[in-house]
Backbone as CSV, one residue per row, in Angstrom:
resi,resn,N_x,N_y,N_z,CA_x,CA_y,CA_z,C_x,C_y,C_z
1,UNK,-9.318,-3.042,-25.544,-9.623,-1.863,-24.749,-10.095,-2.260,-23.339
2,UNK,-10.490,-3.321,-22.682,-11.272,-4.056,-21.611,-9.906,-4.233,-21.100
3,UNK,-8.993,-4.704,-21.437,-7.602,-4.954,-20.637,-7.243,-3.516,-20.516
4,UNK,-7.029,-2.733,-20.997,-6.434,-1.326,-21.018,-7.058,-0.976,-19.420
5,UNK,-8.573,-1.329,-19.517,-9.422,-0.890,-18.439,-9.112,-1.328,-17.397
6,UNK,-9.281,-2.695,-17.013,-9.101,-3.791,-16.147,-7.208,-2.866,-15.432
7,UNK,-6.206,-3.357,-16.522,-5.223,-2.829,-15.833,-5.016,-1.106,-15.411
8,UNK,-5.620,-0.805,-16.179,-5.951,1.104,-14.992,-5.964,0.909,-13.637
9,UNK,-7.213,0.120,-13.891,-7.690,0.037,-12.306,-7.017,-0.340,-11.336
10,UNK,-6.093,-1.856,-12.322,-5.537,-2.798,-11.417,-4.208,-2.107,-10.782
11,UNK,-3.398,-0.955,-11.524,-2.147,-0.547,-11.509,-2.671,1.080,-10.388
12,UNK,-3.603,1.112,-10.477,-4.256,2.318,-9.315,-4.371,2.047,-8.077
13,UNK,-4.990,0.723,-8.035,-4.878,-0.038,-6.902,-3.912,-0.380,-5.920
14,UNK,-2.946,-0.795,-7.207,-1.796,-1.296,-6.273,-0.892,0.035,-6.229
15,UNK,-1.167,1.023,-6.485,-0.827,2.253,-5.885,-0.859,2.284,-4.879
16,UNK,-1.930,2.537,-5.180,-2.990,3.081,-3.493,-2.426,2.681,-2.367
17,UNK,-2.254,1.137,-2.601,-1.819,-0.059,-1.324,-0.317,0.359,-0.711
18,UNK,0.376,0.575,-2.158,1.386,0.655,-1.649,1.788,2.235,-1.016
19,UNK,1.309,3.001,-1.613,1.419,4.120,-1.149,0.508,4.112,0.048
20,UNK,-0.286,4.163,0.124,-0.964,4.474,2.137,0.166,4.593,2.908
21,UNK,0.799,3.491,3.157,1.450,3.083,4.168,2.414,4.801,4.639
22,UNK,2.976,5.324,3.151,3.627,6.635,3.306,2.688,7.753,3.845
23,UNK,1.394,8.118,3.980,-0.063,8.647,3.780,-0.093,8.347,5.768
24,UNK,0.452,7.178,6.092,-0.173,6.721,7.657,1.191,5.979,8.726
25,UNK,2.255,6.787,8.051,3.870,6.286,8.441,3.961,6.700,9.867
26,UNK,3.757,8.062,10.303,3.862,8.722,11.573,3.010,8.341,12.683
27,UNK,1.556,7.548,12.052,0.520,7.385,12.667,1.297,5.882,13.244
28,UNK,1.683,5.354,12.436,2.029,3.445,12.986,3.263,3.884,13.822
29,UNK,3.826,4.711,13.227,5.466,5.384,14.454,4.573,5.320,15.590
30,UNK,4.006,6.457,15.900,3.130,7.008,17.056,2.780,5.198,18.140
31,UNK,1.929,5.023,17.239,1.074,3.236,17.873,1.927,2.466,18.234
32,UNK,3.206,2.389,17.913,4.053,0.923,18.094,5.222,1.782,18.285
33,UNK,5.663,2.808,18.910,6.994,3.416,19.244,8.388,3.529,18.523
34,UNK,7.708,3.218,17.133,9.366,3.386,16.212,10.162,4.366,16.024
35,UNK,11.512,4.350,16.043,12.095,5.127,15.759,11.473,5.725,14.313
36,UNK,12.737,6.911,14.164,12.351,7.594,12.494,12.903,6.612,11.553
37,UNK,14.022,6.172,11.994,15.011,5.445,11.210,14.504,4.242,10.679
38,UNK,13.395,3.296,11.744,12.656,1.976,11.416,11.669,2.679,10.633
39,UNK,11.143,3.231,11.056,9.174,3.223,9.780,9.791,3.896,9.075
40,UNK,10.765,4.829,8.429,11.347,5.122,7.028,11.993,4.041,6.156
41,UNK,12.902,3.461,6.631,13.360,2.288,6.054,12.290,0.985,5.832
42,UNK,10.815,0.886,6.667,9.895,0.395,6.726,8.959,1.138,5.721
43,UNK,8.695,2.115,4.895,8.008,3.064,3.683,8.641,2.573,2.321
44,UNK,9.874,2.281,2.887,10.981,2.159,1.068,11.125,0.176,0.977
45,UNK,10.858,-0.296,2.411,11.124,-1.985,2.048,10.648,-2.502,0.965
46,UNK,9.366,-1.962,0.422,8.602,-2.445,-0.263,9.618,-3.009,-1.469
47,UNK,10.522,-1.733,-2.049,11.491,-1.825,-2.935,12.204,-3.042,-3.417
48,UNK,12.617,-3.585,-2.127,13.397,-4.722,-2.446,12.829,-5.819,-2.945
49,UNK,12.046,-6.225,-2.931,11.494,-7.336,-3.692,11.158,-6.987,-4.714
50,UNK,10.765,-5.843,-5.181,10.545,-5.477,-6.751,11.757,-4.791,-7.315
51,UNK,12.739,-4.978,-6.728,14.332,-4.962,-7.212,14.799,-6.213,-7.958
52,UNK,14.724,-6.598,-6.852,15.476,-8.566,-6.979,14.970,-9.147,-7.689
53,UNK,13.638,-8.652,-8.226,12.771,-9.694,-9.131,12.432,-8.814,-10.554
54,UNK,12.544,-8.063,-10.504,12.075,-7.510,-11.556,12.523,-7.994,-12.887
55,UNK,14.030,-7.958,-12.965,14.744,-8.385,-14.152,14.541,-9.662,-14.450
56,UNK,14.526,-10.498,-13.583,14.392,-11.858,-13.684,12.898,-12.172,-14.663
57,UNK,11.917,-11.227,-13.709,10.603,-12.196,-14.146,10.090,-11.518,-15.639
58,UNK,10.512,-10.444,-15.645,10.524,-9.635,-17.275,10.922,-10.563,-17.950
59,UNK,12.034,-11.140,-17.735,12.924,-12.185,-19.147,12.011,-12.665,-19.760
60,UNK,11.387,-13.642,-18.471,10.896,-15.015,-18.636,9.050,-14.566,-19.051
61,UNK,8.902,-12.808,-19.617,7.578,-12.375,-19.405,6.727,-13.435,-21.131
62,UNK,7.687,-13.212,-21.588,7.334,-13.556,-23.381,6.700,-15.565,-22.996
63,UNK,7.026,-16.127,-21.923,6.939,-17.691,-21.965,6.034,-18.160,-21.180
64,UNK,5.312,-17.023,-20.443,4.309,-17.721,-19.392,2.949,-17.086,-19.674
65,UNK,1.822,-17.537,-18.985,0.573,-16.984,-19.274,0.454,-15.771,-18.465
66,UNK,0.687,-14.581,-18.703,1.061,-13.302,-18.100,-0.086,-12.611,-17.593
67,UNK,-1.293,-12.763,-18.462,-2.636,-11.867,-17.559,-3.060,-12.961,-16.406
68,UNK,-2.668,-14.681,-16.366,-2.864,-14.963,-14.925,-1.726,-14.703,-14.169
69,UNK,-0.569,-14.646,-14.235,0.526,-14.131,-13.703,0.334,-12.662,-12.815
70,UNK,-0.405,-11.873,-13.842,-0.537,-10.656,-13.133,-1.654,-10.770,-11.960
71,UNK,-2.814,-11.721,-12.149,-3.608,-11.992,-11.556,-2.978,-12.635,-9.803
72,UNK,-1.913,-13.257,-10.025,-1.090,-14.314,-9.101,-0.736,-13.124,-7.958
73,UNK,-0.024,-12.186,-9.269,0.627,-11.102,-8.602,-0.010,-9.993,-7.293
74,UNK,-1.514,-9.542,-8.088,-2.524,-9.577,-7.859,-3.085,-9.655,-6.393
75,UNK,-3.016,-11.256,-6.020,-3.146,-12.095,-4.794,-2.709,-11.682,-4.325
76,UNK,-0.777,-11.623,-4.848,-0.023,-11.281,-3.498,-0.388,-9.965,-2.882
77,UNK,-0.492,-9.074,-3.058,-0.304,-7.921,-3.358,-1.679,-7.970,-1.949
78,UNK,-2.613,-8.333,-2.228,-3.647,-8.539,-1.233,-3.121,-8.889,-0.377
79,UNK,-2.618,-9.986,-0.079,-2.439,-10.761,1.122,-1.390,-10.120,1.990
80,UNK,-0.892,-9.337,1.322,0.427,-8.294,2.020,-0.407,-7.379,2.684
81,UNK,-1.681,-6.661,2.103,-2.036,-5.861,2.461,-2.920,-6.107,3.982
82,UNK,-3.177,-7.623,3.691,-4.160,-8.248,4.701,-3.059,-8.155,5.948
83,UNK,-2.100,-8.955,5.672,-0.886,-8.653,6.661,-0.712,-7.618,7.644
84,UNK,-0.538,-5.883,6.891,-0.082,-5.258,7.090,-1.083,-4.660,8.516
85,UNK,-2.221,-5.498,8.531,-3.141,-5.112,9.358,-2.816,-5.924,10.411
86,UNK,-2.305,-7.155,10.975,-2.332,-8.017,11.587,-1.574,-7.786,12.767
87,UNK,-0.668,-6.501,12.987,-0.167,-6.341,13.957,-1.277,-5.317,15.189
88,UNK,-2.504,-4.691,14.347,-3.119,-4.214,15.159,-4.242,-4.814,16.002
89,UNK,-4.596,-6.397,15.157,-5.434,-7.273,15.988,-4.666,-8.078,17.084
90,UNK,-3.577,-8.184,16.637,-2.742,-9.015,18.179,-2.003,-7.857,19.060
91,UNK,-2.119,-6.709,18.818,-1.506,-5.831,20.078,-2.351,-5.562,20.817
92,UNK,-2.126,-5.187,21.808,-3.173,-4.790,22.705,-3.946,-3.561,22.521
93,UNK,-4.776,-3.458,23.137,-5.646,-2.033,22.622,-4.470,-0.570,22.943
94,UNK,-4.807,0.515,22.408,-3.990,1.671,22.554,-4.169,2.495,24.131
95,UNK,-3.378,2.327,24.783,-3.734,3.178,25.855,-2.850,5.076,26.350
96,UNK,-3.669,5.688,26.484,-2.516,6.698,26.279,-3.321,7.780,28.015
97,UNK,-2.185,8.328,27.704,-1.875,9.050,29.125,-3.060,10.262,29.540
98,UNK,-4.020,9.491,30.619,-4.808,10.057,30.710,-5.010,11.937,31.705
99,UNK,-3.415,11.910,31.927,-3.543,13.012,33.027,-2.467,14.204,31.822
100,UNK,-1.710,13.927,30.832,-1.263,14.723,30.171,-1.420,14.967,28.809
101,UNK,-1.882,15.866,28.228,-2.283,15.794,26.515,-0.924,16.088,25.906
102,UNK,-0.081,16.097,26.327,1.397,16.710,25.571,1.993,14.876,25.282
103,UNK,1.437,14.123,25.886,2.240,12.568,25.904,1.485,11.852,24.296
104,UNK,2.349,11.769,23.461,2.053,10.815,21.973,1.965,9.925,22.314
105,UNK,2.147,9.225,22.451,2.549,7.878,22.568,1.835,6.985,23.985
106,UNK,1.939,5.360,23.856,1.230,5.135,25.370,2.068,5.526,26.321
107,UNK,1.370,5.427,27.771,1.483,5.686,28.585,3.005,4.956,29.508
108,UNK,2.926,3.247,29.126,4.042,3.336,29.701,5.289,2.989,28.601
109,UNK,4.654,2.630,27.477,5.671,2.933,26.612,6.781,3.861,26.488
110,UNK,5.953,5.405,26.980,6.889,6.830,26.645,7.683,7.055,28.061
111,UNK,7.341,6.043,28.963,8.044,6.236,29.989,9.044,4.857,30.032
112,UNK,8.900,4.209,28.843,10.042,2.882,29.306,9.972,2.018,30.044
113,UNK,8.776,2.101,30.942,8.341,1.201,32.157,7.794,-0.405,31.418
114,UNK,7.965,-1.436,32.139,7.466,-2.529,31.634,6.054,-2.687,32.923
115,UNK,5.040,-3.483,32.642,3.763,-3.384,32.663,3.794,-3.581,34.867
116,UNK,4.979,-3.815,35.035,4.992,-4.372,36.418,5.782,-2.875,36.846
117,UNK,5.883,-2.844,38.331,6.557,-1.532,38.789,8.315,-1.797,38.775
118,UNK,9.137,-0.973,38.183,10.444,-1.178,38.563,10.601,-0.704,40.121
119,UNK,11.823,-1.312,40.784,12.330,-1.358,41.844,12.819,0.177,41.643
120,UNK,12.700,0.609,43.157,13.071,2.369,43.699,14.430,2.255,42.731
121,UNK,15.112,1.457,43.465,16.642,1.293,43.368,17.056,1.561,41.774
122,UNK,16.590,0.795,40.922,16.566,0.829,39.058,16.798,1.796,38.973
123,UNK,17.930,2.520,38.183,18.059,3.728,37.269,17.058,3.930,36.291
124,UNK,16.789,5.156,36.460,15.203,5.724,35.223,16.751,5.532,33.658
125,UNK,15.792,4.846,32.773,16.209,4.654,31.514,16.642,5.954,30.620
126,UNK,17.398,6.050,30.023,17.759,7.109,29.405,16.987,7.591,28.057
127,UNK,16.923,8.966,27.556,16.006,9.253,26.656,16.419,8.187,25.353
128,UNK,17.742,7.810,25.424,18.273,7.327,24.126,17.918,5.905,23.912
129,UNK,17.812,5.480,25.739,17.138,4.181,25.419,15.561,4.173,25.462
130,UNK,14.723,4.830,25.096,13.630,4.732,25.404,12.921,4.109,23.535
131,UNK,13.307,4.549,22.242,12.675,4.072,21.044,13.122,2.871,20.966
132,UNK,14.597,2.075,21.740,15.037,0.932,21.540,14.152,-0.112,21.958
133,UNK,13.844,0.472,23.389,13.161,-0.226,24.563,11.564,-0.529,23.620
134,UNK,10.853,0.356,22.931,9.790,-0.110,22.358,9.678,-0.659,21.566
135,UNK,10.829,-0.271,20.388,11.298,-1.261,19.207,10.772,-3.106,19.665
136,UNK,12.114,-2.906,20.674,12.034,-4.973,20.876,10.476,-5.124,21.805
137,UNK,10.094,-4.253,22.283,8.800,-5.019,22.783,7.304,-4.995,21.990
138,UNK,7.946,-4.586,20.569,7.066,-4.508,19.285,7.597,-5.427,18.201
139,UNK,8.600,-6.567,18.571,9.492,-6.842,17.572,8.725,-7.799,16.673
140,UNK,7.558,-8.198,16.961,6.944,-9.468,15.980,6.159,-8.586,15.278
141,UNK,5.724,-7.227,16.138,5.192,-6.352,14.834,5.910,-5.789,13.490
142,UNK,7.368,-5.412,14.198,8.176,-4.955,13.100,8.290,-6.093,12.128
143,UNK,8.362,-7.277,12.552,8.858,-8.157,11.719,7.521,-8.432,10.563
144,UNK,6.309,-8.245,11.279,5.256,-8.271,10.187,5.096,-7.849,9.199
145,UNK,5.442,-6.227,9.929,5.214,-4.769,8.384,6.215,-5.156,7.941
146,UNK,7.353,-5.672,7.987,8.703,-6.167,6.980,8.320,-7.123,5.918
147,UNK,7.643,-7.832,6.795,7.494,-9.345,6.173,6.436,-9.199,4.909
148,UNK,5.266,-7.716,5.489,4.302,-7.776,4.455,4.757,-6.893,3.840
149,UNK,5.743,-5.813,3.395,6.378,-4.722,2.723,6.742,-5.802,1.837
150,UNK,7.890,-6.906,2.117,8.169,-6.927,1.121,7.438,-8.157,-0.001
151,UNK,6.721,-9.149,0.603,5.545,-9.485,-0.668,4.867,-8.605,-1.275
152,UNK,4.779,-7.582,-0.602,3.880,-5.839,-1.297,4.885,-5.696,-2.968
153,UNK,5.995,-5.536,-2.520,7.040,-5.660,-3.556,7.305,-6.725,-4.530
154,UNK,7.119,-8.089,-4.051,7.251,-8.948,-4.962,5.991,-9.410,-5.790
155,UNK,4.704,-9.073,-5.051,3.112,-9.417,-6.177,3.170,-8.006,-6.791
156,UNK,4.194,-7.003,-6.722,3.865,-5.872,-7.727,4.747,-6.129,-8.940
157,UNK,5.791,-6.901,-8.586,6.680,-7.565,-9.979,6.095,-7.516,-10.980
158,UNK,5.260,-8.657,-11.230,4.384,-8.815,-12.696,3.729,-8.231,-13.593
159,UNK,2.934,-7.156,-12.261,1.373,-6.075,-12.775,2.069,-5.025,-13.975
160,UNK,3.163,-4.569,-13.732,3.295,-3.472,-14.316,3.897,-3.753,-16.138
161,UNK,5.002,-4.754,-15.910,5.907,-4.662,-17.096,4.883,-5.948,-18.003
162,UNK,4.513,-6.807,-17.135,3.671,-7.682,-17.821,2.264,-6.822,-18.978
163,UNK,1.823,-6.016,-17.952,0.535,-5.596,-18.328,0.859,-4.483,-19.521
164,UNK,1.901,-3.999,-19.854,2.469,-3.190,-20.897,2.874,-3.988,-21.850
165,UNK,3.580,-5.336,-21.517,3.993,-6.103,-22.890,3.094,-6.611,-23.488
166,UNK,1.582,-6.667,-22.287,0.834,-7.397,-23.036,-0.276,-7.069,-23.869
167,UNK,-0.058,-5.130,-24.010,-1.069,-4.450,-24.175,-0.395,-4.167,-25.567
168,UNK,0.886,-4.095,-25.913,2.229,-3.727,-26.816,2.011,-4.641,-27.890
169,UNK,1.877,-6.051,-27.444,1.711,-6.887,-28.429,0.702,-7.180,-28.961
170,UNK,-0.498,-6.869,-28.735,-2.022,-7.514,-29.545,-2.673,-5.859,-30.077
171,UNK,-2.096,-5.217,-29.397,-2.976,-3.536,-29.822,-1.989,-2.973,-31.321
172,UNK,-2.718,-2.771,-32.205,-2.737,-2.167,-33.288,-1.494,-0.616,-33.208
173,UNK,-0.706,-1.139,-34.019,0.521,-0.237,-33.451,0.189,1.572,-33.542
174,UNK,-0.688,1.854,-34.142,-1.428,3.252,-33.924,-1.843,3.317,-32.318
175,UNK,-2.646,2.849,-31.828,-3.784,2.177,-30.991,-2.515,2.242,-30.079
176,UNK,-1.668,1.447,-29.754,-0.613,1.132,-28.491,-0.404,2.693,-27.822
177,UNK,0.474,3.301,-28.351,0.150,4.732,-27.502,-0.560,5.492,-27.074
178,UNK,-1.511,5.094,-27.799,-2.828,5.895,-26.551,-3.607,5.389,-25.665
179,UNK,-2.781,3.724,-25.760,-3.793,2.588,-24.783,-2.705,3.175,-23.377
180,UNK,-1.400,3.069,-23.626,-0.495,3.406,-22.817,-0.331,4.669,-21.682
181,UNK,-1.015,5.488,-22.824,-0.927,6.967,-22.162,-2.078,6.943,-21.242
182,UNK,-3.680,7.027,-22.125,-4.639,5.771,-20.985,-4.410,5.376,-19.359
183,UNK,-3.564,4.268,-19.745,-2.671,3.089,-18.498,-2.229,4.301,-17.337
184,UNK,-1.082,4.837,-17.944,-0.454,6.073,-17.108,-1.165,7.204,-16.264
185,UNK,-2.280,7.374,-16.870,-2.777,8.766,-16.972,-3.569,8.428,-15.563
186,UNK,-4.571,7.504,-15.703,-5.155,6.539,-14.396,-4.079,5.977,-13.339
187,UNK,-3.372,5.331,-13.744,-2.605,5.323,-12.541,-1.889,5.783,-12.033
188,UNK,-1.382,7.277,-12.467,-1.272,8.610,-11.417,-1.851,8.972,-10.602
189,UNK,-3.333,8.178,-10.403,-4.326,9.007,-9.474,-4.127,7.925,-8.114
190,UNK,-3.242,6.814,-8.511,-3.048,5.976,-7.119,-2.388,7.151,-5.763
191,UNK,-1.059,7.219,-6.314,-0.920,8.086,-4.845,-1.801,9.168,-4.183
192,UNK,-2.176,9.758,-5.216,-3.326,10.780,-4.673,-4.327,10.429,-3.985
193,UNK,-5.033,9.490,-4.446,-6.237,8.620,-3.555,-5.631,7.734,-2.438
194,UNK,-4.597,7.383,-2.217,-3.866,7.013,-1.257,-3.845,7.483,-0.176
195,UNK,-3.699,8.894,-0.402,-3.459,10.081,0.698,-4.949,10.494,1.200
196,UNK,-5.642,10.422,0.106,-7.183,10.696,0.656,-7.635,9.998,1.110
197,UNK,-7.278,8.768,0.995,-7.696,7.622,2.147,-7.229,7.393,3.293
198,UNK,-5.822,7.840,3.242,-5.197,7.683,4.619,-5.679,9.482,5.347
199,UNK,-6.152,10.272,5.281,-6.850,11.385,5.435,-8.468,10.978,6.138
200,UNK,-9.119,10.212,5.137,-10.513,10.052,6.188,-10.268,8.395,6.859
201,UNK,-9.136,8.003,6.727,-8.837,6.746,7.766,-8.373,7.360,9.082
202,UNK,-7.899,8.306,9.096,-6.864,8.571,10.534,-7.678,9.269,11.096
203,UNK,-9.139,10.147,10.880,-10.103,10.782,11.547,-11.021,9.752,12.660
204,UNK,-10.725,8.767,12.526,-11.377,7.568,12.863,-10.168,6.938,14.162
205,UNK,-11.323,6.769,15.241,-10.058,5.885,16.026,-9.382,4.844,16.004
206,UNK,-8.487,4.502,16.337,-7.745,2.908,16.090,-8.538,2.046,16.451
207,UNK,-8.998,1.980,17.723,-9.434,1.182,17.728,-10.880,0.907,18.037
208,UNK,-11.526,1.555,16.708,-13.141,1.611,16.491,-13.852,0.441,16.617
209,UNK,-13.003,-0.729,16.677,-13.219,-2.491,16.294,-13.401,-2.434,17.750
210,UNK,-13.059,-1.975,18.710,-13.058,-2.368,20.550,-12.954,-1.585,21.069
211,UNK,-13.873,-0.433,20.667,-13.810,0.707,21.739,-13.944,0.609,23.273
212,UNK,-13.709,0.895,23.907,-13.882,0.720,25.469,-15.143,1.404,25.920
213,UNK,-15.471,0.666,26.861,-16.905,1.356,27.589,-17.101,2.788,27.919
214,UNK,-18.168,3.434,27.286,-18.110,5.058,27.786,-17.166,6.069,26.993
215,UNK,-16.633,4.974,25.828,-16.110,6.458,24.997,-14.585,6.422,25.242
216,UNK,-14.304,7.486,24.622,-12.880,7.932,24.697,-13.057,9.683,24.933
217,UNK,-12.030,9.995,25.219,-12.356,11.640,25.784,-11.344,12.273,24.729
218,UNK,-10.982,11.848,23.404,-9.992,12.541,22.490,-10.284,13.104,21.207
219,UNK,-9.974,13.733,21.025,-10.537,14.315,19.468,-9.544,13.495,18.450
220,UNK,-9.840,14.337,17.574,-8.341,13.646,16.319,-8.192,15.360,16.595
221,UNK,-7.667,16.074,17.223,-6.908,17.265,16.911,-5.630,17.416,18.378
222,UNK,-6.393,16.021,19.205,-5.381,15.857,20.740,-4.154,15.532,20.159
223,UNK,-2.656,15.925,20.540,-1.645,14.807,20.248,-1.367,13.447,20.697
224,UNK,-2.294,13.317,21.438,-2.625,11.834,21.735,-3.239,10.538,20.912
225,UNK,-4.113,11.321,19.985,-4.742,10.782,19.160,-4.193,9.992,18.349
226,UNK,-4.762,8.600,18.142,-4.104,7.572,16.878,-4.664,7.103,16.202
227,UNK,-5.031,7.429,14.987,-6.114,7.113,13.923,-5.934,5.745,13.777
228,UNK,-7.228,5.370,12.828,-7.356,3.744,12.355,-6.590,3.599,11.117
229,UNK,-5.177,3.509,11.096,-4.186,3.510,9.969,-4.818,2.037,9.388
230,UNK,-5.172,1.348,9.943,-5.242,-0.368,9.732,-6.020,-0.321,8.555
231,UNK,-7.277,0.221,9.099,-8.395,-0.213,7.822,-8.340,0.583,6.709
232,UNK,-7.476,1.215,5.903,-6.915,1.810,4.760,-6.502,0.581,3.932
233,UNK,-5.719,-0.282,5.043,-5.012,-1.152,4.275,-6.081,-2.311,3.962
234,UNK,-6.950,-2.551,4.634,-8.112,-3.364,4.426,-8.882,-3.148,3.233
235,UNK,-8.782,-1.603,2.773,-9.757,-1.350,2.077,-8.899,-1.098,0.858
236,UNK,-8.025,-1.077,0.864,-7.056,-1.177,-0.389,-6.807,-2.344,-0.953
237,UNK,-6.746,-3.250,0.032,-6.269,-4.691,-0.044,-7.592,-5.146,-1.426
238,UNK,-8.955,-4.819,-0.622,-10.148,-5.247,-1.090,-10.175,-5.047,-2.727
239,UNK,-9.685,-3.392,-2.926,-10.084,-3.637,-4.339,-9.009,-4.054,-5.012
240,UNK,-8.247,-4.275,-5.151,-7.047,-5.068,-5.595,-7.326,-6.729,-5.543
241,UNK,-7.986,-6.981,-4.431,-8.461,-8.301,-4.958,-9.579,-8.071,-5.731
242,UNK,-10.656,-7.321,-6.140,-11.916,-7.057,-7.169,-10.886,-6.864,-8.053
243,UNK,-9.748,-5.919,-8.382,-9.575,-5.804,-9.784,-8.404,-6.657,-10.638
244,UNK,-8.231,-7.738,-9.735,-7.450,-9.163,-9.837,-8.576,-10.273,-10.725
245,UNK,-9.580,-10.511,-10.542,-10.387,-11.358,-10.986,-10.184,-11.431,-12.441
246,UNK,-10.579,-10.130,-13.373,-11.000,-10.596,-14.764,-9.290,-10.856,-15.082
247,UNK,-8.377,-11.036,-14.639,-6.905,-11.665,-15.568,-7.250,-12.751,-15.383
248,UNK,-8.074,-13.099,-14.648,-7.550,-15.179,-14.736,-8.947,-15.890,-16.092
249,UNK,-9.357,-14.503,-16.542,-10.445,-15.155,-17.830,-9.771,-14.630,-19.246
250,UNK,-8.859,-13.437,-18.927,-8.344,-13.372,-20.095,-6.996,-14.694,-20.683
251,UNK,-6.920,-14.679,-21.839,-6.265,-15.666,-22.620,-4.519,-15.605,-22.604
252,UNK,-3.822,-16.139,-22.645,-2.264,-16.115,-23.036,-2.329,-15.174,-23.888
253,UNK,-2.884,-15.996,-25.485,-2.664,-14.791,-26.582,-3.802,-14.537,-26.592
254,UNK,-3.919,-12.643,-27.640,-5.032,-11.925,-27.863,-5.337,-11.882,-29.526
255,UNK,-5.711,-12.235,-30.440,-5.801,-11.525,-31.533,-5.681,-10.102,-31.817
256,UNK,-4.366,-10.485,-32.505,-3.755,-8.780,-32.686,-4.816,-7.946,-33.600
257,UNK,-4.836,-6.778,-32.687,-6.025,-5.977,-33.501,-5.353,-4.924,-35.115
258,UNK,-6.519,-5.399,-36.014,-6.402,-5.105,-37.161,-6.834,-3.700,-37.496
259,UNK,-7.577,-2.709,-36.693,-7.901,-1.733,-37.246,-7.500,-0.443,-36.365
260,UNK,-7.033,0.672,-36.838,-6.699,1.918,-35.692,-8.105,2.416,-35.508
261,UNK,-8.033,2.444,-33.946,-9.713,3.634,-33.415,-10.155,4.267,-34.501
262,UNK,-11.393,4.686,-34.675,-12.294,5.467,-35.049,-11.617,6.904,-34.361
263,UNK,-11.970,6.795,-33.040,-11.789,8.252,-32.489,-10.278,8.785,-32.861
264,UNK,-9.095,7.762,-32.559,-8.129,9.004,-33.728,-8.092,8.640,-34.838
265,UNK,-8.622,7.974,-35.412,-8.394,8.682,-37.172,-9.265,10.337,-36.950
266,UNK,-10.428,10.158,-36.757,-10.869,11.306,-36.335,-10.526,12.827,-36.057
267,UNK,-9.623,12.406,-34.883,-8.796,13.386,-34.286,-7.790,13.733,-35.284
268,UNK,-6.872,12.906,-35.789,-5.795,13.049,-37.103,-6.599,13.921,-38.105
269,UNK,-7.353,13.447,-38.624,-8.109,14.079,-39.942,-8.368,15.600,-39.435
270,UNK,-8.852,15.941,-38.197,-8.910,17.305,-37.818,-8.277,18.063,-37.725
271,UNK,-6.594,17.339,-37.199,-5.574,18.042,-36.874,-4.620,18.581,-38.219
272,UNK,-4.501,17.100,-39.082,-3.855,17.248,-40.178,-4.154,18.063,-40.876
273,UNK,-3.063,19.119,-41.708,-3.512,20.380,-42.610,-3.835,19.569,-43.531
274,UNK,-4.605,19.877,-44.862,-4.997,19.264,-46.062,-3.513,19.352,-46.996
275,UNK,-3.420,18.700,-47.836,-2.699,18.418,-48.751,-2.689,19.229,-50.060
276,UNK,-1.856,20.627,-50.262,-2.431,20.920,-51.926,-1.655,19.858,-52.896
């Protein structure tokens, strides 16, 4: 029942993580100028690595020590999340257009301008080139949230199919379906708390870590405004590494349990009509 627990938590977690990112998609569009087409296809990357691997590492689930495996998994799953933050400590702070509240986005970003003055002569850039133009001058960021989407995907490999085979095989075959339903029932509440986190994360400014002298003059209700999408992922990351720890003390094998709960025989005996 302690594993049943342990993986609730652990499979809520890595909800959470992975879901934010959908919870704070428009907000990282907004900050780093992506098209719709990049941060959507940047929401679903995660996928591919828990595509490509899935079948594979299931096979091989029956031959390895699987509650540290999930633990491994675990790690990754953190360190993606640690990632996913790393494009907001090396960009520069957010600057946005101090003479118009209708402008999203920075200032010379939404105008296409690079940080020096273009020549009279230069043709003004076209609307079509203007998400391209921010794309490549964000390109080590894109390549980050890629890079950490998809380890997001590959340390989630293990957690799920592992932590079911391994609950399948030592739990008392009464006992298995309601450890399961349990499992499920808790980690439905990942996306939901996902969203509530990315909800009191984005009320918060981006960049609360280096605010500038004297304030900022924006609400979170300006369209200017760009919440702290970052530290969601910080704080997701965190408990996912807390609820990684107890797999690396549990054992390969469990002693298969010999007796069905108390509480449903219980429940059975209440439900069941009597016998004439």
């Amino acid at each position: 029942m302690f594993f049943v627990l342990c993986h609730s938590l652990l499979q809520l977690a890595q909800l959470m993580i992975s879901g934010y990112l959908k919870s704070s998609i428009s907000t990282v569009e907004k900050r780093f100028g992506l098209s719709s087409q990049t941060s959507g296809l940047l929401a679903a990357f995660n996928e591919v690595g828990n595509t490509a691997l899935i079948v594979f590492v299931s096979y091989f689930g029956s031959r390895v020590h699987r509650p540290r495996l999930i633990g491994y998994g675990a790690i990754l799953v953190t360190l993606a999340g640690v990632l996913m933050t790393v494009p907001h400590f090396i960009s520069e702070p957010y600057h946005y257009d101090h003479t118009s509240p209708d402008m999203p986005q920075d200032f010379e970003a939404s105008l296409c301008l690079p940080t020096t003055e273009a020549p009279a002569s230069a043709p003004a850039p076209s609307n079509s080139s203007c998400s391209g133009y921010t794309e490549v001058q964000h390109l080590a960021v894109v390549g980050i949230m890629f890079t950490a989407q998809t380890l997001l995907g590959v340390g989630g490999v293990p957690i799920q199919p592992f932590g079911i085979s391994y609950i399948d095989d030592f739990a008392h075959h009464s006992n298995s379906p309601l450890y399961l339903g349990v499992l499920f029932a808790v980690t439905m509440m990942g996306p939901g708390m996902a969203y509530g986190l990315g909800s009191l994360m984005l009320r918060l400014y981006v960049d609360i870590d280096r605010m500038p002298e004297g304030g900022i003059s924006l609400t979170s209700k300006d369209p200017r405004w760009v919440g702290a999408w970052w530290l969601g992922f910080l704080i997701s990351a965190g408990t996912v590494a807390l609820a990684a720890i107890p797999y690396f003390f549990f054992p390969k094998e469990m002693p298969k349990e010999k007796r069905e709960l108390r509480f449903r025989r219980k429940v059975l005996a209440v439900s069941d009509p009597p016998v004439s």
